[in-house]
C-alpha positions as CSV (number, residue, x, y, z in Angstrom):
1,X,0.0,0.0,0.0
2,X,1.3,3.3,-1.0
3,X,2.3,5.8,2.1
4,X,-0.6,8.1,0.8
5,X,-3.0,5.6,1.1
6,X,-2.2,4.5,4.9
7,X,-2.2,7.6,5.9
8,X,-5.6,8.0,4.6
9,X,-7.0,5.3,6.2
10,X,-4.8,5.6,9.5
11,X,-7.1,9.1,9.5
12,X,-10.5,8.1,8.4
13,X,-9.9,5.5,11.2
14,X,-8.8,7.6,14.0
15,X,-10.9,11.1,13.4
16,X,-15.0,11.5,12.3
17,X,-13.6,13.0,8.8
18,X,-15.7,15.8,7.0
19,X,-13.1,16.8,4.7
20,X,-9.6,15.0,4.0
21,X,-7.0,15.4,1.3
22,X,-3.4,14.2,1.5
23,X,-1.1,15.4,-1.5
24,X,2.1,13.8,-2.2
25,X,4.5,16.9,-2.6
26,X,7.5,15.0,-3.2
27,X,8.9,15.6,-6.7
28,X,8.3,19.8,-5.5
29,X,11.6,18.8,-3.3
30,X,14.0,17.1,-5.7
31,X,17.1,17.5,-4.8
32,X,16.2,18.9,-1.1
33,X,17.0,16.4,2.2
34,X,15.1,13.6,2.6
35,X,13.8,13.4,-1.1
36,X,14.0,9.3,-2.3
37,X,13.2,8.7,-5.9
38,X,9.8,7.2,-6.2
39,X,8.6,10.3,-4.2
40,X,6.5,9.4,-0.9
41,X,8.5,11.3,1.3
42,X,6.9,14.3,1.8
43,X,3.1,15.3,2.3
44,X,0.5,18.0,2.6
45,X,-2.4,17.1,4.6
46,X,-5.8,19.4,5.0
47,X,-8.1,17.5,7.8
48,X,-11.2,19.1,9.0
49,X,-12.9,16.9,11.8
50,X,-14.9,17.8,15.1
51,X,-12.5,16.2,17.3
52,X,-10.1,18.8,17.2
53,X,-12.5,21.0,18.2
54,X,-10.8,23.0,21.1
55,X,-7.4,21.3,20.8
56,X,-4.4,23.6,21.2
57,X,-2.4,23.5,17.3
58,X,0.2,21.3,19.3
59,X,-2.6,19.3,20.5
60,X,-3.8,18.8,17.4
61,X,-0.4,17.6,15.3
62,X,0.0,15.2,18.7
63,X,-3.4,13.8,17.3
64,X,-2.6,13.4,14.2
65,X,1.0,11.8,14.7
66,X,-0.5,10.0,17.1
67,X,-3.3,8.3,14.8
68,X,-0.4,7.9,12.1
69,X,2.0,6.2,14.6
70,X,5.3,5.8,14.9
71,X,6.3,3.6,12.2
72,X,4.3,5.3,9.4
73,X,5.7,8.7,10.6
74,X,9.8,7.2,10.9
75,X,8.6,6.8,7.0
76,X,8.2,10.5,6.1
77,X,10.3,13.3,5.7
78,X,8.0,16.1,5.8
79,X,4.7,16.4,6.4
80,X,2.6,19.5,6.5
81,X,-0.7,19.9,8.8
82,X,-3.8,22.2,8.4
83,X,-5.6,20.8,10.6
84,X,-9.5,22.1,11.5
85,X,-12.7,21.3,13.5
């Protein structure tokens, strides 16, 4: 399963989603640390979901790392959060 894809489900499973897209941004940093050919090394992700509803924006990446894990996360270079109720 591609990286995008379990972090997709690792979010639909962990959050009630209303809105989710995860963008693989890799090829934008060819040539920058971190960057492996094949690309899956470096993400935007837009979540909107009631449970962060009055989380701190620490709180909330905590969330989301923590619904991704540790394994997935030792995976990824970069990955950038907006993150919403």
């Amino acid at each position: 399963m591609a990286i995008k894809e379990e972090i997709e489900k690792a979010l639909e499973t962990a959050f009630a989603i209303e809105r989710l897209t995860v963008e693989d941004v890799s090829e934008a940093h060819r040539g920058h640390a971190g960057f492996r050919e094949g690309g899956e090394t470096h993400f935007d992700v837009s979540i909107r979901a009631p449970d962060f509803a009055g989380l701190s924006r620490l709180a909330k990446h905590r969330a989301v790392h923590s619904a991704l894990g540790a394994d997935l996360i030792s995976r990824i270079h970069a990955l950038a959060l907006d993150i919403n109720p």
